[in-house]
C-alpha positions in Angstrom: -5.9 21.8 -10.1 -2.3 20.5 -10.4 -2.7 20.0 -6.0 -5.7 18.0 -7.3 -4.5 15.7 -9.4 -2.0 14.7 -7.0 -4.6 13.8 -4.5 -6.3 11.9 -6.9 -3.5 9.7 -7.8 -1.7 9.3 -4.3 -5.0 8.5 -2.4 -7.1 6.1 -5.5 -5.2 3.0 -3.9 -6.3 3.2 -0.3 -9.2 4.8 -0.8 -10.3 1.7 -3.1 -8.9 -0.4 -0.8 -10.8 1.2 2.2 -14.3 1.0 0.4 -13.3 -2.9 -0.4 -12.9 -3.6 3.3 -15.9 -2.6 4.0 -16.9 -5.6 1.9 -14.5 -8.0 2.7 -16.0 -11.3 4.4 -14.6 -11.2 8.3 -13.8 -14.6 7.9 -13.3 -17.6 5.6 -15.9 -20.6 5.2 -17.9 -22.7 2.8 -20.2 -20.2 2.9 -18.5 -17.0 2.2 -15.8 -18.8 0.1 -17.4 -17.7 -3.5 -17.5 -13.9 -2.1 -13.7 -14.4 -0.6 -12.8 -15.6 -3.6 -14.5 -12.7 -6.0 -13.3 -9.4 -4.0 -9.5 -11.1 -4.1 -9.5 -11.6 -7.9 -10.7 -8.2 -8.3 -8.4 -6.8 -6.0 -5.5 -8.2 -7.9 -4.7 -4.7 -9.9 -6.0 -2.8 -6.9 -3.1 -3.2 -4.1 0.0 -2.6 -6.2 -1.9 0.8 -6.2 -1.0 1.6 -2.7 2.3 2.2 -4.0 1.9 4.5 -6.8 2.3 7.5 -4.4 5.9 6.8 -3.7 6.3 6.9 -8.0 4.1 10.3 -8.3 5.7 12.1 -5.5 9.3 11.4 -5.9 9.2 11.3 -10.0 11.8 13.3 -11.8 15.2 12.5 -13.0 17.2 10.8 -9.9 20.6 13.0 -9.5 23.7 11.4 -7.9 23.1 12.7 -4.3 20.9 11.4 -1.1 18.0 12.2 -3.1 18.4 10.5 -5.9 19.8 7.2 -4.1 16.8 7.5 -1.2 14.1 7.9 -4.0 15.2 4.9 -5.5 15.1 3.0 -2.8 11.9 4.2 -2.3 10.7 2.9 -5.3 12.3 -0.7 -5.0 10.7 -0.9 -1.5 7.3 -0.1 -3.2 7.8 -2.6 -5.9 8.6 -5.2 -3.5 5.2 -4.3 -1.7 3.5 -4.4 -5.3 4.9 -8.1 -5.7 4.6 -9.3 -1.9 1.0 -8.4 -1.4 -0.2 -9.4 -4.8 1.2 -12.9 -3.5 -0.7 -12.9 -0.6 -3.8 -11.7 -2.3 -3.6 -14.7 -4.5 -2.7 -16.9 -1.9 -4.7 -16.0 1.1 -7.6 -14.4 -0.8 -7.9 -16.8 -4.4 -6.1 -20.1 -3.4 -7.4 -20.2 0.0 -11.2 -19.3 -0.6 -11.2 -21.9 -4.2 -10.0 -24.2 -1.1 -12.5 -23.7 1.3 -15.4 -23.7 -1.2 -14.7 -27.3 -2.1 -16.6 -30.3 -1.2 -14.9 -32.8 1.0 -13.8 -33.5 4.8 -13.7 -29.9 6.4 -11.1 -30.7 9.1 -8.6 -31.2 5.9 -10.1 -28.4 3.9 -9.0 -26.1 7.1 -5.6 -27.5 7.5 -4.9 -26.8 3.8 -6.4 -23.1 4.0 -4.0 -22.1 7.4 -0.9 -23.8 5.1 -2.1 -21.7 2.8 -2.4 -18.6 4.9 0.8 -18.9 6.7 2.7 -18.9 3.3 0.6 -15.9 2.2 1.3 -14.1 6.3 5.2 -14.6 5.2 4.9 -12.8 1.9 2.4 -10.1 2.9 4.3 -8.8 5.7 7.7 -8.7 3.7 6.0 -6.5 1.1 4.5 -4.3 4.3 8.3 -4.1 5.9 9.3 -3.3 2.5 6.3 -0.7 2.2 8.0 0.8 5.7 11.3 1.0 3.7 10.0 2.7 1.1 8.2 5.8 3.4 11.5 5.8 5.3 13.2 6.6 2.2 11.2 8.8 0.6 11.1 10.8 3.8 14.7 11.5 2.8 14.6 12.2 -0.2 11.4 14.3 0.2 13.2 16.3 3.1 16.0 17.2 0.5 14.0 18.7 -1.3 10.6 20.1 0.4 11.8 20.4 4.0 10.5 19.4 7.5 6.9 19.9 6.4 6.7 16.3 5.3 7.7 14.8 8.7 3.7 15.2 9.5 2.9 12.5 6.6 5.3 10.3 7.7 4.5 9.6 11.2 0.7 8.6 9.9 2.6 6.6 7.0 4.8 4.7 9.6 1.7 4.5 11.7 -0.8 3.2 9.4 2.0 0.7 7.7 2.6 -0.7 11.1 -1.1 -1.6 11.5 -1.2 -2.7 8.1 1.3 -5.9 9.1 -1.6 -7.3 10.3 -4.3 -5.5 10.1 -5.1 -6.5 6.2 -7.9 -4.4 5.0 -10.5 -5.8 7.6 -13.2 -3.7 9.2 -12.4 -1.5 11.3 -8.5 -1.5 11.6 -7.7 -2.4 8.2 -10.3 0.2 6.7 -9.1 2.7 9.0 -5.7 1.8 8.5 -6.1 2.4 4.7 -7.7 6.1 5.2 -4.3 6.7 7.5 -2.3 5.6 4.3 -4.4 8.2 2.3 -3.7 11.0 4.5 -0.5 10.3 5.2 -0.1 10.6 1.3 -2.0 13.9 1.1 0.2 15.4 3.4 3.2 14.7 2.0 1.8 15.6 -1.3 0.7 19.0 0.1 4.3 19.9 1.9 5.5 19.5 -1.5 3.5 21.8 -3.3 3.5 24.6 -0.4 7.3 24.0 -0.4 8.9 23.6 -4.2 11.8 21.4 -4.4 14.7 23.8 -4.8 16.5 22.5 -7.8 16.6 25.7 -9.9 12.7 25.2 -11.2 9.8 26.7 -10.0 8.1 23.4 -10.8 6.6 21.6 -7.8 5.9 17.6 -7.2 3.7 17.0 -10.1 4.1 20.3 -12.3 4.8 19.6 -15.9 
């Protein structure tokens, strides 16, 4: 049960964010403006999500040692993800789709939505690299404490947060590179419970 929780938490974000790509418009124009426009508002809670694994996984109080310093970065890295992508969801997804839904000469309209989406490109892939950063180091810390059994997660973290720089959440890559995320989450969460971190407790990642 405790294993299942875990799952539940670490894979909600890119599993919501899968099934929304599914939906996601493949492209921006009058006519799909309204949808572009709807999905991004309501996607506003849903990709800060992405990086509640790093704050499940590696919880606990931070000690004065590698693991302590490489779990916090890990957790800056994921805030700055939470805040960079939020930007470019409100950017890309709500300022550029109220743009292209407006009445006027199209030619403009455009010129103003790829402003738009080159600010947003800037800000989304600094919270991505920052995403990177934070598997890197909670890799670290998670070796400290769990062992080579969570090198498996990370490569299909790095992976899928490679492809993520600009693969968005659009079908296929993005979707696919979403369900990478989630299973490179699940593995990590599963090294840590077959392997308990070895700090005097029997207590592993997400016991009470």
């Amino acid at each position: 049960m405790r294993l299942t929780r875990i799952l539940l938490l670490v894979t909600t974000g890119p599993l919501l964010l899968a099934a929304a790509g599914l939906l996601h418009p493949g492209g921006l124009s009058a006519a799909s403006a309204d949808d572009w426009v709807r999905l991004h508002v309501m996607l506003l809670p849903v990709f800060p999500l992405l990086g509640l694994g790093f704050v499940v996984l590696l919880r606990g109080r931070p000690r004065a040692d590698v693991a302590g310093v490489a779990t916090v970065v890990a957790w800056v890295g994921a805030a700055v993800y939470a805040v960079g992508y939020t930007g470019l969801d409100a950017v890309a997804g709500i300022g550029a789709g109220t743009i292209a839904g407006q009445p006027g000469d199209q030619g403009e309209l455009r010129r103003l939505v790829l402003a738009l989406y080159d600010v947003a490109d800037q800000v989304g892939r600094a919270g991505v690299y920052a995403l990177l950063v934070a598997v890197l180091a909670g890799t670290v810390a998670l070796l400290v404490w769990h062992g080579p059994g969570v090198l498996a997660g990370t490569a299909v973290l790095l992976g899928a947060g490679w492809s993520f720089l600009d693969s968005h959440i659009f079908w296929p890559r993005g979707v696919l590179t979403m369900l990478a995320i989630a299973v490179g989450f699940a593995l990590w969460a599963w090294a840590a419970e077959r392997r308990p971190r070895p700090n005097g407790s029997t207590r592993a990642v997400g016991g009470r």
